[in-house]
C-alpha positions in Angstrom: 0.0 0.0 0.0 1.4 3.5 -0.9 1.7 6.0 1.5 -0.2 9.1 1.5 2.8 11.3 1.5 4.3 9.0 -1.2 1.6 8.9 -3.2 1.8 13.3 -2.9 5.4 13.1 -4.0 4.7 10.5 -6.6 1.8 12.4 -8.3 4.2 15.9 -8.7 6.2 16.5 -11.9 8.7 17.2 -9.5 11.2 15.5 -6.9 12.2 16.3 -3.3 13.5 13.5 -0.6 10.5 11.9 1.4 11.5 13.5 4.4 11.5 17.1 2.7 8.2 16.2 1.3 6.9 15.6 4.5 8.0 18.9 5.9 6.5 20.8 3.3 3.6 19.2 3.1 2.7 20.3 6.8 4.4 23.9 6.4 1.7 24.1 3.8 -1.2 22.9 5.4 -1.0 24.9 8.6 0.5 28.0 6.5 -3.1 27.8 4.7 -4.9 26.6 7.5 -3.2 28.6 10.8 -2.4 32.0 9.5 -5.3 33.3 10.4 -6.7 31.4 13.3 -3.3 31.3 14.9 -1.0 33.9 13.6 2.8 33.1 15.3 2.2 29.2 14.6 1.4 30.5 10.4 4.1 32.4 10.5 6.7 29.8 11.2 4.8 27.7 9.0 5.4 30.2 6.4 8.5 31.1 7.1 9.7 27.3 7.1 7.4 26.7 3.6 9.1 29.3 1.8 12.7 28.7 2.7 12.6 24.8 2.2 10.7 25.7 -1.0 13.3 27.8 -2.1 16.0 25.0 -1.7 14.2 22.5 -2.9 13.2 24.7 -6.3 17.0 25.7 -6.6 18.3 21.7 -6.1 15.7 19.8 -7.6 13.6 21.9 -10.0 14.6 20.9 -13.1 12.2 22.8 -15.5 11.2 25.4 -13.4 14.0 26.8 -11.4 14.7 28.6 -14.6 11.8 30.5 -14.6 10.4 33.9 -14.2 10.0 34.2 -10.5 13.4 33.3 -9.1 14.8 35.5 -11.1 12.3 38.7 -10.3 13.2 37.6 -7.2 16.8 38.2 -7.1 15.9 41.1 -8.9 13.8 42.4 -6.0 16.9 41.9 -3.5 19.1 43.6 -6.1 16.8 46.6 -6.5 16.5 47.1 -2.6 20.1 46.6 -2.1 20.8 49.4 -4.8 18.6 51.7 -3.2 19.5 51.3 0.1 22.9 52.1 -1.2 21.9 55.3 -3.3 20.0 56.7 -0.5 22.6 55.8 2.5 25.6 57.2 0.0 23.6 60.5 -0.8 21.1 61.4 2.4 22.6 58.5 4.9 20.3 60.8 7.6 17.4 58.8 6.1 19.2 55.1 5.2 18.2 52.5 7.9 21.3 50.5 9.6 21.3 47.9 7.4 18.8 47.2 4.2 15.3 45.5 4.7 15.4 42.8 1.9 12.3 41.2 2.8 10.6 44.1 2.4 10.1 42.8 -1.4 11.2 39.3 -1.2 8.1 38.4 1.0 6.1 38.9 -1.9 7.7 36.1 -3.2 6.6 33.5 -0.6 4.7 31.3 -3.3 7.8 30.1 -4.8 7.9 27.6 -1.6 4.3 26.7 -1.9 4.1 26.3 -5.0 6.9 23.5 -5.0 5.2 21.7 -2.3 1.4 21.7 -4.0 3.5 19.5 -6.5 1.4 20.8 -9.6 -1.9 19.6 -8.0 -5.5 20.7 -8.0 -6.8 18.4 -5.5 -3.6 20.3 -3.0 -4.1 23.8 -4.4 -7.8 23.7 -3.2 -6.9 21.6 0.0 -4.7 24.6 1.2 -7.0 27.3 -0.1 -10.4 25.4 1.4 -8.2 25.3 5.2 -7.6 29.1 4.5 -11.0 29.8 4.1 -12.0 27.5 6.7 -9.8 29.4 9.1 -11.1 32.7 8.3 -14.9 31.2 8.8 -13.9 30.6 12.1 -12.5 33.5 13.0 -15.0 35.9 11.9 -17.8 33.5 13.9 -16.3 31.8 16.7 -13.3 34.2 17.1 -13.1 36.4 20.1 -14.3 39.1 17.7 -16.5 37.4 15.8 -20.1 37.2 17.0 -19.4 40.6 19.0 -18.6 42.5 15.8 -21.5 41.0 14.1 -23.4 41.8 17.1 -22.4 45.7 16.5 -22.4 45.8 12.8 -26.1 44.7 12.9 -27.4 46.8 15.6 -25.2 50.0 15.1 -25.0 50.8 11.4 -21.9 53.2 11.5 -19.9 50.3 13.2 -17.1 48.8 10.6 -16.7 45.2 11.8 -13.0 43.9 11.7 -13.4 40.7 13.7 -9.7 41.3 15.1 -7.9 41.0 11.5 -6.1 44.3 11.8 -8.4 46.4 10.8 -11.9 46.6 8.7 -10.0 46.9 5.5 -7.8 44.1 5.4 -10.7 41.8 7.1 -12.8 43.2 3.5 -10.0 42.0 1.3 -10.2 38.6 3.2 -14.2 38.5 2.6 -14.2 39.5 -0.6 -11.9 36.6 -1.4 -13.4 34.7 -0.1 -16.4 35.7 -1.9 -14.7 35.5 -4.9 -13.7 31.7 -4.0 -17.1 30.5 -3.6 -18.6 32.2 -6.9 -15.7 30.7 -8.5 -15.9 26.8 -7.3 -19.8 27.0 -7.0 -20.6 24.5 -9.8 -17.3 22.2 -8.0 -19.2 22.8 -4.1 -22.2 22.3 -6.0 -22.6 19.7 -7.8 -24.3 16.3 -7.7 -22.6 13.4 -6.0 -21.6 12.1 -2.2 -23.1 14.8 0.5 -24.3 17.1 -2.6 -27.0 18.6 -0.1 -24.6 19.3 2.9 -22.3 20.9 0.8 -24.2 23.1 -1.1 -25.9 24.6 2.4 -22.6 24.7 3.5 -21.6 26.5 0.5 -24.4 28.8 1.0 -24.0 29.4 4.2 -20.1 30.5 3.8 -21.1 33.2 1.0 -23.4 34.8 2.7 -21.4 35.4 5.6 -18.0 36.4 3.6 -20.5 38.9 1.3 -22.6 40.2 4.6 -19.0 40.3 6.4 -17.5 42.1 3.6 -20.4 44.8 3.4 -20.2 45.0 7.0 -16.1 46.2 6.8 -17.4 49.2 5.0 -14.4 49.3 3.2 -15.2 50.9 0.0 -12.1 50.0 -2.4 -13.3 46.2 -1.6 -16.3 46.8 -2.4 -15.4 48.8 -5.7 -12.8 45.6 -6.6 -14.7 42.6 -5.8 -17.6 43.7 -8.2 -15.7 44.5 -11.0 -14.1 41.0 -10.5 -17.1 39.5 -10.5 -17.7 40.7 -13.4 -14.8 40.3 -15.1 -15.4 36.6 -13.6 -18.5 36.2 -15.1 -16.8 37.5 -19.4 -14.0 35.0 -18.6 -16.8 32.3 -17.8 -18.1 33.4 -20.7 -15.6 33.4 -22.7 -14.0 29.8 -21.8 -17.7 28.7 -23.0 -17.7 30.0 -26.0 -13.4 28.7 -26.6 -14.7 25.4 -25.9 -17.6 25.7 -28.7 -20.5 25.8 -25.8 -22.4 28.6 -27.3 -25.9 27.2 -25.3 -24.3 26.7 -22.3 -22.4 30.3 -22.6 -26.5 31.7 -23.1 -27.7 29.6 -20.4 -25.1 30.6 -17.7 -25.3 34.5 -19.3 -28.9 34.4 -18.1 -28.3 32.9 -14.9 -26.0 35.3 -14.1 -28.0 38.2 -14.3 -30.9 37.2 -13.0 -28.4 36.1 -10.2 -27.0 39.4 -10.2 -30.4 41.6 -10.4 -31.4 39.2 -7.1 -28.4 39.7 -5.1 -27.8 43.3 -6.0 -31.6 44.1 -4.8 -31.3 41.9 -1.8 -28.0 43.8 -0.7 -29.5 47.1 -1.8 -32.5 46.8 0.5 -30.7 44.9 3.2 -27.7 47.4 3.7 -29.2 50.7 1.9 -27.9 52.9 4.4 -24.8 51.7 5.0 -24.0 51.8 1.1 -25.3 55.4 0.9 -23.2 56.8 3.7 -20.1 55.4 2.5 -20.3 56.0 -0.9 -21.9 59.7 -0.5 -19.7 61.0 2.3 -16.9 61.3 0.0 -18.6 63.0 -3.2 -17.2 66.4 -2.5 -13.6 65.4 -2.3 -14.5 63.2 -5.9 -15.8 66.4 -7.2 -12.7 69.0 -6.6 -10.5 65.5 -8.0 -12.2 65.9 -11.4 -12.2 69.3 -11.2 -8.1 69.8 -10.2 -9.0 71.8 -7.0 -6.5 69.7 -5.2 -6.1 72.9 -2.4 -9.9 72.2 -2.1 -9.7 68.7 -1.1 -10.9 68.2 2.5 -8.2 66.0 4.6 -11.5 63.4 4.7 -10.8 59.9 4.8 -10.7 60.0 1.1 -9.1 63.4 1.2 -6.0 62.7 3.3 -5.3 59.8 0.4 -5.6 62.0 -2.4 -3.1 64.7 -0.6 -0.5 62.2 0.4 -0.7 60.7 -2.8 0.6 64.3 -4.5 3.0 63.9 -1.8 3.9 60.8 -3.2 4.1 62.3 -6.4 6.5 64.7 -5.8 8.8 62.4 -4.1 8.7 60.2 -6.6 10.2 63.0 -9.1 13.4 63.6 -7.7 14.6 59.7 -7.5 12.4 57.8 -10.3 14.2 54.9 -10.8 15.3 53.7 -7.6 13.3 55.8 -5.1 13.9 56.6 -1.1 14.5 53.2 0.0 12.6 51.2 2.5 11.2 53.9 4.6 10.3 56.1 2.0 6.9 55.5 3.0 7.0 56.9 6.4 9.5 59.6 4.8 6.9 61.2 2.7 4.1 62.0 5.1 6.9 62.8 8.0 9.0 65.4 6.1 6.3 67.4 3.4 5.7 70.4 5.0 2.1 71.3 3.2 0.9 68.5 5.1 -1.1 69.2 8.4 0.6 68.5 11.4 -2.0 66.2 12.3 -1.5 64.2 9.1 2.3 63.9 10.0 1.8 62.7 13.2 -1.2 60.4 12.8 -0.3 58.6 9.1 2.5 56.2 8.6 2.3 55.2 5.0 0.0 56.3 1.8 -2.7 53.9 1.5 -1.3 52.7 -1.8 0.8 49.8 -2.6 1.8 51.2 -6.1 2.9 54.5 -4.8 4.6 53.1 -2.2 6.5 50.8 -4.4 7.5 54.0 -6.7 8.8 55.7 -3.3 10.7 53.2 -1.9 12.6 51.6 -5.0 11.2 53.8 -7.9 10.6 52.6 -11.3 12.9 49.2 -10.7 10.9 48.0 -8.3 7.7 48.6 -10.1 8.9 47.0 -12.8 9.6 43.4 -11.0 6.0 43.3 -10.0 4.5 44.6 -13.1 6.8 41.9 -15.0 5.9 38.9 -12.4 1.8 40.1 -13.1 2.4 39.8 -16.7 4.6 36.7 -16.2 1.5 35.1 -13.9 -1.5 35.9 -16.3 0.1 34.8 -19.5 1.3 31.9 -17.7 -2.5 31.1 -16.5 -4.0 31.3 -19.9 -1.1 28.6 -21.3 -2.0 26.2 -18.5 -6.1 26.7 -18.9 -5.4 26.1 -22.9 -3.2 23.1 -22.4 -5.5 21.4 -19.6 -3.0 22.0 -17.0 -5.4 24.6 -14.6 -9.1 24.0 -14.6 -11.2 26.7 -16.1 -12.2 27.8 -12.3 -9.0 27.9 -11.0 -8.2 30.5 -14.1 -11.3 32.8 -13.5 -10.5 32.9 -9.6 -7.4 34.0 -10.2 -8.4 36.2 -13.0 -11.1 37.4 -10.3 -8.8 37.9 -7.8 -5.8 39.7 -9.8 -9.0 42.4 -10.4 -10.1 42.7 -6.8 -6.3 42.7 -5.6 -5.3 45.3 -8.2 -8.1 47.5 -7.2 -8.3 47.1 -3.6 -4.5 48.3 -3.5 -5.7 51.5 -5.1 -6.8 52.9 -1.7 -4.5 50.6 1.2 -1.2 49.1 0.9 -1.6 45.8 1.7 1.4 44.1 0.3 3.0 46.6 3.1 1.5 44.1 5.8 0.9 40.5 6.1 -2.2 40.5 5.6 -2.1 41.5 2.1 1.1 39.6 1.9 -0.6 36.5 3.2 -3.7 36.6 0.8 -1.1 37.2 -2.4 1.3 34.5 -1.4 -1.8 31.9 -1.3 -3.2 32.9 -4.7 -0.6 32.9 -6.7 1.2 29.5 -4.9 -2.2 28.0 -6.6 -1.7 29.7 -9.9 2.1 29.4 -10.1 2.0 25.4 -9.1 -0.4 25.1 -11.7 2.2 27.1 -14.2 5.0 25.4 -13.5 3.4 21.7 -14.0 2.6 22.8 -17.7 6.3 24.1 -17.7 7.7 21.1 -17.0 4.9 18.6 -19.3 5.7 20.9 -22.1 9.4 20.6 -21.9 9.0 17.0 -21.5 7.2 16.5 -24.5 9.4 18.3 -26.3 12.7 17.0 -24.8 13.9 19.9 -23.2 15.4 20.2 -19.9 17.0 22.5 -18.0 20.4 22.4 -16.9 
């Protein structure tokens, strides 16, 4: 009889020793599944899934060691280390002790877990499923959980955050999780062993990730996850009409906006007020915007974004291709003078993970992430053609890349783990899936890597 963990290793496209298997296998699972429900245990989970990953990728992976994201990653240490350099050799007053090379390089966590999902579907939505299990149970049987939702129901201007940090990064984890669930519905769904208990249970996790998510108040969520579900719902669509399905494609059109009418009304009459003070509280500042009254702008919540972003701006100017280094976030707020003192003193970074990119490491480091999205997306639609990543696997990520793009508009989240956390786990799924078509293709065609 074959061992589980054997029959794990057996089933990748790629090799590691048993007992290296065995530790990244349960890095992993509690990376996915502990993160959230127990923070310090995750993190040494991570921390230990990344690094063994990164070993195993650079001894053993053959056919996929070569690729794109080990070498943006030594690009991201090179472009901190060169600006970190710059910056301590020419204003050394604002160059830390030593540089912060994680800074960038924990963006590139999935490298590790994507090795030890071994290519696999059944593995990518193990470790995704324990990640969204882990998040059920914190925003419901959490310490914060059933009080928040306790306040968020009876006190409309309360923003639940059920203890993840704050209301906005507990959105982006709902709204993923919403995303996840529209996604895999037909998989969760569908007819077969325990079809009825999974499809209440399937139910009953979306409405509390999309009630939980309105409930954060956080608009940029809000904004993100519906234009990924709709851009969801054209790559659907779209992978129909590929596959020569042009009755299903009119079927599932239908369905979806029905679906959509029905759940927009619902939401609409359920959480009208909340809706209307959070999106109308902020129409002045979106008014001088459009009109270029910048000294207009009230220092509202929308307000102090749009003036640290010019902040940002001018910053930005004077070093464009290597920027301030890895406190140029704190840098920019601290030392512009136009700012109110109360700005200075109460904000810490700019509420925008592209900005604070172009800051810290200028146009260089832009350019690695820029380069690993396009690296990422044209990788995902090889794998979907070749049969590599199922079609829902595709249109989550597609989904998500929408939702993560846009929710980063208006907080930095790859600045915290939070964001950092939520990244790493999508694109290990995406980028496991990549590499298995990687290595396929080059065996088909007899290439390898040296």
């Amino acid at each position: 009889m074959i061992h589980p963990i054997d029959r794990w290793a057996q089933a990748a496209p790629w090799y590691s020793p048993r007992l290296l298997w065995w530790l990244g296998l349960c890095c992993a699972l509690a990376y996915g599944g502990l993160r959230l429900l127990a923070p310090k245990a995750g993190e040494v989970a991570g921390t230990l899934m990344a690094l063994s990953g990164l070993v195993a990728v650079l001894v053993w992976g053959r056919g996929v060691r070569g690729s794109a994201p080990l070498w943006l990653l030594l690009g991201a240490v090179l472009v901190q280390l060169l600006s970190w350099v710059l910056v301590a050799w020419q204003h050394p007053e604002w160059a830390g002790a030593n540089p912060k090379l994680d800074r960038m390089a924990k963006w590139f966590l999935f490298i590790g877990l994507a090795w030890w999902l071994g290519g696999s579907t059944r593995h990518t939505l193990l470790v995704w499923g324990l990640a969204l299990a882990g998040l059920l149970l914190v925003i419901t049987v959490g310490e914060h959980g059933l009080p928040h939702w306790q306040r968020a129901l009876q006190q409309w201007w309360f923003r639940a955050d059920f203890g993840l940090m704050n209301a906005q990064h507990a959105a982006l984890f709902l709204g993923t999780g919403v995303l996840g669930l529209v996604a895999f519905a037909r998989r969760s769904c569908r007819a077969g062993r325990l079809a009825w208990p999974r499809r209440v249970l399937w139910l009953l996790a979306t409405l509390a990730c999309f009630t939980g998510m309105v409930f954060t108040q956080t608009r940029g969520v809000w904004l993100g996850a519906g234009l990924a579900c709709l851009v969801m719902a054209c790559a659907g669509l779209l992978r129909l009409w590929v596959q020569h399905h042009p009755r299903h494609m009119l079927r599932w059109l239908l369905l979806g906006l029905v679906g959509a009418v029905v759940v927009g009304s619902a939401a609409g009459m359920a959480f009208r007020d909340t809706f209307e003070r959070r999106v109308a509280t902020e129409s002045a500042v979106i008014a001088h915007v459009v009109q270029g009254e910048f000294d207009q702008v009230p220092y509202s919540s929308v307000g102090v974004r749009v003036h640290t972003w010019r902040a940002a701006v001018e910053w930005f100017a004077e070093r464009p291709l290597v920027g301030w280094g890895d406190q140029a976030r704190g840098l920019v707020i601290k030392n512009t003078e136009w700012l109110p003192d109360n700005v200075r003193e109460t904000f810490g970074h700019l509420h925008n993970t592209p900005f604070e990119i172009l800051v810290a490491y200028g146009l260089l480091g832009l350019g690695v992430m820029l380069l690993l999205a396009a690296w990422v997306g044209l990788g995902t639609w090889r794998a979907w053609r070749a049969g590599v990543m199922p079609g829902d696997v595709a249109v989550f990520g597609t989904g998500f890349f929408v939702l993560f793009v846009v929710a980063n508009q208006f907080e930095s989240y790859l600045s915290f783990w939070t964001g950092t956390f939520v990244f790493n786990l999508v694109m290990g799924g995406l980028v496991t899936h990549i590499w298995r078509w990687q290595v396929e293709s080059n065996t088909a065609t007899g290439h390898r890597d040296g």
